[in-house]
N, C-alpha and C positions, 0 to 999 in steps of 0.2 A: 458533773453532767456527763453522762452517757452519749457515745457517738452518734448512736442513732438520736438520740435527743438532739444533737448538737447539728447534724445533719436537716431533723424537719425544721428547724429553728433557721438555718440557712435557704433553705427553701423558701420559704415565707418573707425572709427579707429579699429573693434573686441573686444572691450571690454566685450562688452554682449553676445558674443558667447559662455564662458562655463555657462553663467546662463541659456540661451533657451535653454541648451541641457540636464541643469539640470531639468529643469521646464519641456522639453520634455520628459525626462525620467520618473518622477514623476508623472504626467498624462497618461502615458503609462502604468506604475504602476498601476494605481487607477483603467483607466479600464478594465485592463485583468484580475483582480480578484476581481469587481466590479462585471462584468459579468459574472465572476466563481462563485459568491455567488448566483447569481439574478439564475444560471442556477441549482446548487444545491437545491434551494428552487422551482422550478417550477418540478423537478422530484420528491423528497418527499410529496412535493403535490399531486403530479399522484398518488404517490403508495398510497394515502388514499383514493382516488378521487373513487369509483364502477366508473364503472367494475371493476372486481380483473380479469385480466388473468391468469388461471394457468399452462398453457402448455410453453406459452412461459421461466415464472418463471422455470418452470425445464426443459425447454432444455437450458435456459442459466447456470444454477445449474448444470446440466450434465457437461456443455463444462469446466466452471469454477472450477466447484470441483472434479466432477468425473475423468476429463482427467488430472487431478495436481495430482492423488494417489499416482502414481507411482513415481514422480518426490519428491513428500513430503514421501515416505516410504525411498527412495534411499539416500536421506539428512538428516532425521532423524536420519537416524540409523547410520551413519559415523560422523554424529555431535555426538552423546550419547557416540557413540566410543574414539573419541577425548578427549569428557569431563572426559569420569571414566579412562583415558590415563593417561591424565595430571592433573588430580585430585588424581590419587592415587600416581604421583610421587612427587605431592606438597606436599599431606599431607602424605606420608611417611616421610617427613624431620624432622616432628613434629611427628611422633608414633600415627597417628592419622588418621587410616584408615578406621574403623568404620566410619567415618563420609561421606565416597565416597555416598554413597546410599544419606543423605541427600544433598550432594554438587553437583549430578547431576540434583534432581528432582527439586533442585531448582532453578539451571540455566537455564533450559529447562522450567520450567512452567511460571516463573516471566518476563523470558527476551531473550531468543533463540529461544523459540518456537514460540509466535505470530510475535519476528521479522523477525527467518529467512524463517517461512512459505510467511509471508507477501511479501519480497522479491522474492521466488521462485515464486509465484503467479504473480506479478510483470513481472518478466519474462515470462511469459509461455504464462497468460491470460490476464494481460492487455495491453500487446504490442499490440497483437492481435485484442483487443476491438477497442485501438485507432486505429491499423491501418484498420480496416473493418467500424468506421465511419467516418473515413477520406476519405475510398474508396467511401462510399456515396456520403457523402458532394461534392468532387471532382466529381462524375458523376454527380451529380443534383437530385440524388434518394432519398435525404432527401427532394429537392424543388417538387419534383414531389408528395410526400406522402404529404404535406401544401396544394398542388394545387387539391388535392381529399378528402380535407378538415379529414384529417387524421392527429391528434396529434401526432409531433414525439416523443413526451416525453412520452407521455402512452403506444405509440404503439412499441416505439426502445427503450428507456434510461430507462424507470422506472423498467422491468423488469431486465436488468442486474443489478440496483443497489441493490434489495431484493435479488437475486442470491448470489452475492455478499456478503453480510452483513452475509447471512446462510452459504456462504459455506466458508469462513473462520476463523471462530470461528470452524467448525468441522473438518478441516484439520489442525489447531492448534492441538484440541487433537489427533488426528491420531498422528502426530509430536513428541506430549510429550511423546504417548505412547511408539514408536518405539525406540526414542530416551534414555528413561528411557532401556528398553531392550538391547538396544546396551552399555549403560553405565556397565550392570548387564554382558552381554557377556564377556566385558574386563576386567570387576573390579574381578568378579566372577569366573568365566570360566579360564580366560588365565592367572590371578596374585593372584590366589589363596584367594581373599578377602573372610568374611564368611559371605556367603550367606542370613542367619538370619540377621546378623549385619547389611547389608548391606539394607532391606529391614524396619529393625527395626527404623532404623534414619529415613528413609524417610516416613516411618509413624508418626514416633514422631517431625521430625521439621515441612512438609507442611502441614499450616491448610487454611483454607476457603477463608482467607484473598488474599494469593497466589494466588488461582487459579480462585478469582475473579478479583486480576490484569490481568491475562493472558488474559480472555475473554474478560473484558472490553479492551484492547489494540486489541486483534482482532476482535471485534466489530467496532472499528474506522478506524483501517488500511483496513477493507475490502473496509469501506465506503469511505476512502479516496483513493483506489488505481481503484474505479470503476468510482469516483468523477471527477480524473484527466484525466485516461485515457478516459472517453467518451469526459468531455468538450474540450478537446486537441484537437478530431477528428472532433466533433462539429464545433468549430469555428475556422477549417484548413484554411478556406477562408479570416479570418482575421489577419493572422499571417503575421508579417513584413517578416519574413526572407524566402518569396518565400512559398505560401500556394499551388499551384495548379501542378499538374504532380506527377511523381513521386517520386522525390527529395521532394518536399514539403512535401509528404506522410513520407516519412522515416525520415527527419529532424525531423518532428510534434512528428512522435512516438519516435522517441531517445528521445526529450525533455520531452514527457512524462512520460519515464522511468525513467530518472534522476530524475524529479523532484519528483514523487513517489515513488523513493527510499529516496530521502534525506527528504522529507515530514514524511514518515515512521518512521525513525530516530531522526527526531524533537520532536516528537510526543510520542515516546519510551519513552524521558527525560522526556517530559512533563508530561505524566498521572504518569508515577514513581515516580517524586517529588512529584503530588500532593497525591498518593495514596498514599505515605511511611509513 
C-alpha cells in the first residue's frame, strides 16, 4: 500500500487528527512570532533610518510617561509603604531593624520598581497603544498611510518605541524614589525606626551593581511592552480569534496585556539570573 494510500486510509479512521492539530499549532506558533520578530527589526530600523522626528518622540513621551506620574507616584509610595510595614515586622523578630532602610532600597531598585512600574505602564499606556492601532488597522488608516506611499513604521511605530524605551527607565526612578520615601514614612515616622540608621544601610548596602540591574530591566520591559502592544494592534487583521469590529479590538488588547504582563515577568527572572 502506497503512503498516500496509507495516509487517506488514516484519515477516515481519525488517527491523524491530534497530529494536524499539533502541526497546526506549531506553525501557528512559528508565525506569529516569526512576524513579531521580522516587525521588531523593521521599527529599530526606522528609529536609525534619518529623518529623526522629534515632535512626534515627545508627544508619545508626554502620553506615555508624563500621563503615568500620577499613577506611578500613587503606587510607589503605598508599595514602599508596605515594604518598611512588613519589613520592619520581619526583621523585628530578629532585633534587626537597622537594616529596614537597606531591605526597602533594595526591593524597590533590584526588583519592584522596574516590575511594578512596567506593569502600571502596561495598564495605562499600552492598552491604549494597542487598542488606537488596532483602531487604525480596523478602519484601513494604516492601508490608506501605505497607499500615500507613507512608511507606517517611521511615521506610527518607531516613534512610540524610543518614547517608550526613555520613559520607562525615568518613571522607574520616580518609583524608587517615592517608594524609598514611603518606606522612610512608615519605618521612620510611624515605628519609630532611627532615622540615621535607617538611611545609613541604604547607603552602605546599594552599590552600582543594583541600580544598573534596575535600568537595564527597564530598558527591556519598556521595549517589550511598546513591542507587543503595537504588533498586537498591527496585525489585528490576522488574528484567528475574530480580528475586525469591536470585539476584535478588545479581545487583541486583552491579549496584549496579558501577554506583556507575563512577558515582563519572564524577563524579570531572566536578566536577574543572568545579572546575579
Amino acid at each position: 500500500m502506497s503512503f498516500r494510500a496509507r495516509r487517506g486510509r488514516w484519515r477516515k479512521l481519525g488517527i491523524g487528527k491530534p497530529f494536524e492539530k499539533l502541526g497546526d499549532s506549531c506553525l501557528s506558533f512559528l508565525e506569529q512570532y516569526g512576524r513579531m520578530g521580522i516587525f521588531l527589526f523593521s521599527c529599530l530600523y526606522n528609529l536609525v533610518k534619518p529623518p529623526y522626528p522629534v515632535f512626534p518622540v515627545i508627544r508619545q513621551a508626554h502620553f506615555i510617561g508624563v500621563r503615568s506620574v500620577f499613577v506611578i507616584l500613587f503606587t510607589g509610595a503605598f508599595t514602599g509603604m508596605v515594604l518598611g510595614l512588613q519589613g520592619y515586622y520581619t526583621l523585628n523578630k530578629f532585633g534587626s531593624e537597622g537594616l529596614l532602610g537597606s531591605a526597602v532600597a533594595l526591593s524597590l531598585i533590584r526588583e519592584l520598581g522596574p516590575v511594578m512600574t512596567a506593569l502600571m505602564v502596561v495598564g495605562r499606556a499600552g492598552s491604549a497603544i494597542c487598542a488606537e492601532i488596532g483602531i487604525m488597522r480596523n478602519s484601513e488608516q494604516i492601508d490608506a498611510l501605505e497607499c500615500m506611499a507613507i512608511d507606517p513604521y517611521k511615521y506610527l511605530l518607531a516613534p512610540k518605541f524610543l518614547a517608550g524605551v526613555i520613559a520607562v527607565p525615568l518613571l522607574t526612578c520616580i518609583f524608587n524614589v517615592v517608594g524609598i520615601l514611603g518606606g522612610y514614612l512608615v519605618g521612620v515616622v510611624m515605628l519609630d525606626v532611627n532615622g540615621g540608621t535607617f538611611f545609613q544601610g541604604m547607603y552602605a548596602s546599594v552599590e552600582w551593581q543594583d541600580v544598573q540591574m534596575g535600568v537595564v530591566k527597564s530598558l527591556i520591559f519598556g521595549l517589550l511592552i511598546i513591542w507587543i502592544a503595537s504588533a498586537k494592534g498591527y496585525f489585528l487583521h490576522l488574528e484567528k480569534t475574530g480580528g475586525f469590529g469591536a470585539e476584535g479590538v478588545s479581545r487583541t488588547t486583552t491579549d496584549a496585556v496579558v501577554l506583556s504582563s507575563v512577558s515582563i515577568l519572564v524577563w524579570d527572572y531572566l536578566i536577574s539570573a543572568i545579572m546575579l
